[in-house]
C-alpha positions as CSV (number, residue, x, y, z in Angstrom):
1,X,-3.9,-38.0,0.6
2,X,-0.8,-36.2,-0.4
3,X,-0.5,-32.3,-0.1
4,X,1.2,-30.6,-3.0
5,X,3.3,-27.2,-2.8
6,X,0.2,-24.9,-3.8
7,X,-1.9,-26.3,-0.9
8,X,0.5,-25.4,2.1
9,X,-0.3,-22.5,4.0
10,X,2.3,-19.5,4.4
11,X,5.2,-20.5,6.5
12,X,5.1,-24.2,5.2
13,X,7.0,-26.0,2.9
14,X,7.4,-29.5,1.8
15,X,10.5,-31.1,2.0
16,X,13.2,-33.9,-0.1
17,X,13.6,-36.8,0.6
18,X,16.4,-36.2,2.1
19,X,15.6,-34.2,4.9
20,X,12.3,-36.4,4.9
21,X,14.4,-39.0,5.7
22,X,16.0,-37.4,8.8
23,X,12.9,-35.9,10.4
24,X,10.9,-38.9,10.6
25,X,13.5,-40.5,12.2
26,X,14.0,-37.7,14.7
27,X,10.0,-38.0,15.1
28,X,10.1,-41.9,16.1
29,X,12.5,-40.9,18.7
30,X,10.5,-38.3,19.8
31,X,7.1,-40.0,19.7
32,X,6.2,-41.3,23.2
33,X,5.8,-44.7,24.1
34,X,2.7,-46.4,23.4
35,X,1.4,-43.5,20.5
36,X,0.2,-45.0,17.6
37,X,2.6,-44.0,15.8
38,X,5.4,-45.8,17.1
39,X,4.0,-48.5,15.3
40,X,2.7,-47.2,12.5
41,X,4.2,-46.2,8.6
42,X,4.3,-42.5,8.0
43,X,5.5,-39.6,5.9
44,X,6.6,-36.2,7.0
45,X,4.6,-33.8,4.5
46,X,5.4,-30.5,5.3
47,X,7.5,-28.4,8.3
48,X,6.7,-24.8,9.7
49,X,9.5,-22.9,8.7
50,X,9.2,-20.4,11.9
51,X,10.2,-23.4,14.2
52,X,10.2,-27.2,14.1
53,X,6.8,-28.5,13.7
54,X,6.0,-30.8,11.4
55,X,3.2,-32.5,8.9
56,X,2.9,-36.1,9.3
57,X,0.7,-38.8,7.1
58,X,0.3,-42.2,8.3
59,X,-2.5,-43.7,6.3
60,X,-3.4,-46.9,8.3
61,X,-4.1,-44.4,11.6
62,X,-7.8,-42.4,12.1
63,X,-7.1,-39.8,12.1
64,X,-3.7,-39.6,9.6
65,X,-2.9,-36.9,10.0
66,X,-0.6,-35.4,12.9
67,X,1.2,-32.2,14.0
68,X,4.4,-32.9,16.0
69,X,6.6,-29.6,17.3
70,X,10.0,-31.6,18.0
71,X,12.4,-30.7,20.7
72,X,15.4,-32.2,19.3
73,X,15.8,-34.6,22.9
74,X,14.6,-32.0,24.9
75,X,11.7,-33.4,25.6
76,X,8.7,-35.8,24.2
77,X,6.8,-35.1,21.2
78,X,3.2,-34.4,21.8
79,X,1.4,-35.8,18.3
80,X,-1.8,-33.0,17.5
81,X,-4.1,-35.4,15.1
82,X,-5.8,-32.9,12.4
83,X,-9.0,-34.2,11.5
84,X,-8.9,-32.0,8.4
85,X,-6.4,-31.1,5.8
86,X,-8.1,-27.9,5.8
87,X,-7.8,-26.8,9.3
88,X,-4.1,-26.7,8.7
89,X,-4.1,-22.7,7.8
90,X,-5.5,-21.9,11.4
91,X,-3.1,-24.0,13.3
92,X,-0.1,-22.3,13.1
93,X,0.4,-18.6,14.1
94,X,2.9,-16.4,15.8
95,X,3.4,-15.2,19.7
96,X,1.1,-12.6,20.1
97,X,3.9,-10.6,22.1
98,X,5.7,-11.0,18.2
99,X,2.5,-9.0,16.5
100,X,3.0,-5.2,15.8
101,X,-0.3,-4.5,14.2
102,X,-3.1,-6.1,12.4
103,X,-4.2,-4.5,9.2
104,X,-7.1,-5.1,6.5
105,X,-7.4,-4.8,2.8
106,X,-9.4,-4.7,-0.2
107,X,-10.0,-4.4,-3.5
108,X,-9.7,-0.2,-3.8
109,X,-12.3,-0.1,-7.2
110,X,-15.0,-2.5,-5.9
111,X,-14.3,-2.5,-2.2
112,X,-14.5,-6.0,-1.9
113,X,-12.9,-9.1,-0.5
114,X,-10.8,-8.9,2.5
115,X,-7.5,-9.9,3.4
116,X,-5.9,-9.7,6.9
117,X,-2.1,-8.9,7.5
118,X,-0.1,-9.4,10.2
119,X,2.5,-7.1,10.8
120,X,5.5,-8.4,13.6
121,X,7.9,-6.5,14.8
122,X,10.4,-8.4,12.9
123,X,9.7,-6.7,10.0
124,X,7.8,-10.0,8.8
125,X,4.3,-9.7,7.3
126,X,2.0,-13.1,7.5
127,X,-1.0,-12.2,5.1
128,X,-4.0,-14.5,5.8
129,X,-7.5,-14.4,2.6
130,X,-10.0,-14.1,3.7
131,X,-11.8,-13.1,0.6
132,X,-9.1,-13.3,-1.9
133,X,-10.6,-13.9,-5.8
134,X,-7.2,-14.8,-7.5
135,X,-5.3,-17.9,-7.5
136,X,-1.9,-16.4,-6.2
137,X,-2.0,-14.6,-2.6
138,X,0.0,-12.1,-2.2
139,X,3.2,-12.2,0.5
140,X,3.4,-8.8,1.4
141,X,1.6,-5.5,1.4
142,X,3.0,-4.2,-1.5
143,X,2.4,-6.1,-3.4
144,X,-1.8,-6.3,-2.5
145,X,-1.0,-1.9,-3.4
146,X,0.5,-3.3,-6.3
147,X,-2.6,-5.2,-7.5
148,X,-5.4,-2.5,-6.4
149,X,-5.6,-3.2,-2.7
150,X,-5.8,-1.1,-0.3
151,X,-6.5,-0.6,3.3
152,X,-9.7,-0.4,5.6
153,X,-10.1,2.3,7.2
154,X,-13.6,3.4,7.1
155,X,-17.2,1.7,6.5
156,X,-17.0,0.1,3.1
157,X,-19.6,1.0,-0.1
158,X,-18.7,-2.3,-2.4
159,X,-19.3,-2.0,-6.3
160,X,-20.9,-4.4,-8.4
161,X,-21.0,-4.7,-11.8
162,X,-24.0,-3.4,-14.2
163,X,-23.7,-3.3,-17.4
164,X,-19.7,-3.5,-17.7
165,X,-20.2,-0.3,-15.5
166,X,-19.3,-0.7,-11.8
167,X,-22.4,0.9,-9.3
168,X,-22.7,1.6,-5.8
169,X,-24.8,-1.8,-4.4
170,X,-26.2,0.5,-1.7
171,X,-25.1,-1.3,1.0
172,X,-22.3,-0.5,3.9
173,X,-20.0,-2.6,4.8
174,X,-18.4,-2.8,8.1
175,X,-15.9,-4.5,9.7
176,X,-15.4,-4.8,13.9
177,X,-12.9,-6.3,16.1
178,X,-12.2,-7.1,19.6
179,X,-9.0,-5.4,20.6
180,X,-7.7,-8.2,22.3
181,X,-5.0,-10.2,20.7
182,X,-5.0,-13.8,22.6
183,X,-8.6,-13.6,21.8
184,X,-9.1,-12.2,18.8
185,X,-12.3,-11.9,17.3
186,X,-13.5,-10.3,13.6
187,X,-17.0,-9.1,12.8
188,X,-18.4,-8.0,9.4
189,X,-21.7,-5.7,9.9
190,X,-23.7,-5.2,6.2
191,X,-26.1,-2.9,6.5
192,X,-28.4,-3.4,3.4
193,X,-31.5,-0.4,2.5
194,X,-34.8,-1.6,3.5
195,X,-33.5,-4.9,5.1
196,X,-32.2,-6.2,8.6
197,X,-28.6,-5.7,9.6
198,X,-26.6,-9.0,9.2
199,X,-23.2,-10.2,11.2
200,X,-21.4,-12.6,10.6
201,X,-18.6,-14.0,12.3
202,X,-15.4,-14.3,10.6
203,X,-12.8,-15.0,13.4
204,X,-13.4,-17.5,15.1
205,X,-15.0,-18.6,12.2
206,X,-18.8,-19.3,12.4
207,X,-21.1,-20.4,10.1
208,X,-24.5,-18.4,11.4
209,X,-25.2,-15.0,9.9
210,X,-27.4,-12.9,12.3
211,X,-29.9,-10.4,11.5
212,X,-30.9,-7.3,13.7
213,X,-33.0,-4.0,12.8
214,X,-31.0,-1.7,14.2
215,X,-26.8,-0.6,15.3
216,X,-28.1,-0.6,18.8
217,X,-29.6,-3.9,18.6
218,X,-26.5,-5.3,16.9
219,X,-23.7,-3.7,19.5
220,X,-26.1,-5.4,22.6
221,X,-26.0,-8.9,20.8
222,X,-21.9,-9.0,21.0
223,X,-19.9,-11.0,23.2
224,X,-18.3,-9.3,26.1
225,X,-15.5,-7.0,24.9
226,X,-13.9,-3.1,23.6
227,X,-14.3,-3.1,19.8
228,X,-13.0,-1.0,17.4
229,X,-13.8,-0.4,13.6
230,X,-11.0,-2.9,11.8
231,X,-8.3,-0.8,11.3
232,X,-6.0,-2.4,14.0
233,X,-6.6,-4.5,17.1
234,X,-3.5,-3.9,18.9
235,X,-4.4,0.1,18.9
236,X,-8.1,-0.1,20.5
237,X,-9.7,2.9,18.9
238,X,-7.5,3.6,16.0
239,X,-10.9,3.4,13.9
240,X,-13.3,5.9,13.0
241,X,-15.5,5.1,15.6
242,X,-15.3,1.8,18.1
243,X,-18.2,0.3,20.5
244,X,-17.7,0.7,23.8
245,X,-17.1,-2.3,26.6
246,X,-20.4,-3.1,27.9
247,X,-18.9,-2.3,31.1
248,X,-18.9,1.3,30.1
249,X,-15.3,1.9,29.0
250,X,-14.9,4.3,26.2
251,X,-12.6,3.0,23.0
């Protein structure tokens, strides 16, 4: 299985053959003795532009798939196997010491989907869909202003379409996160008339949605941790409101 351009996360690229050429031959040097892959046919697929990691296939190995960050003689390559193609988007991320903020966005008319935007202090902006409906994702936060986007700041009220008309569904939609970087976790509360409240874990993702009858219910059911409403996890508390620790700390 081949990846094309349009399947590569931000911040990969494939490469010509050419430079194909010259990283699979810095990767056999770099491969320690007795891997698999010394012995085995492969292709370099793709590299991480923000340092030298790379994308290997070698189609005779289970897995076939291999992440390899080379050190250029510095020292031994460490192969990663990747079970699945599709796990690829979470691999990769920057130093949480390079993050500046942590933003979300949606659709400003229907207050739906949900994209999440890194903002580093470089200037850089690494802008991960969550919920994105269109084909092409946009690289920076202009341009998500540019196509009705906008940020979260407050409890959602999502739209839906009746009759060509677009009508408050009646539910709110929430979106929590634990202020802690190196373990960063994203929550979406929807509170629905009449019904239970359901959560859902989006970072780390997790399948389960979980149903409670009330906030207070809810906030006792979290894993231990500050959270704020998701506005920014690197400023605990820049949110409307925020749950406190369960050790009693305020946000």
């Amino acid at each position: 299985m081949f990846l094309i351009p349009d399947d590569l996360p931000p911040d990969w690229q494939p490469i010509d053959p050419g430079r194909e050429r010259k990283l699979a031959a810095q990767v056999r040097r770099e491969v320690p003795q007795g891997h698999a892959l010394t012995g085995a046919g492969f292709t370099v697929l793709a590299e991480y532009l923000p340092e030298d990691t790379v994308l290997l296939d070698a189609p005779d190995l289970t897995p076939r798939h291999y992440l390899i960050h080379l050190s250029w003689g510095k020292d031994p390559a460490d192969p990663h196997p990747l079970e699945d193609l599709r796990d690829l988007a979470g691999m990769m991320g920057p130093d949480p010491e390079d993050i500046d903020d942590v933003t979300l966005w949606m659709h400003q008319d229907s207050e739906s989907g949900l994209v999440m935007v890194q903002h580093l202090i470089s200037g850089r902006q690494i802008i991960d869909a969550l919920d994105w409906p269109e084909e092409a994702l946009p690289t920076s936060t202009d341009q998500l202003k540019d196509k009705g986007w906008c940020q979260i700041t407050a409890p959602l009220h999502p739209k839906a379409l009746w009759d060509g008309v677009l009508v408050p569904t009646g539910q709110v939609v929430e979106y929590w996160v634990r202020p802690v970087i190196d373990d960063f976790m994203l929550l979406r509360a929807i509170h629905t008339p009449g019904e239970a409240i359901s959560l859902k874990q989006l970072i780390p993702p997790r399948g389960e949605i979980f149903e409670f009858g009330n906030d207070l219910m809810l906030q006792q059911a979290l894993p231990e941790g500050q959270y704020c409403r998701a506005v920014s996890p690197i400023h605990p508390g820049h949110g409307l409101s925020g749950f406190p620790a369960k050790t009693g700390s305020d946000s």
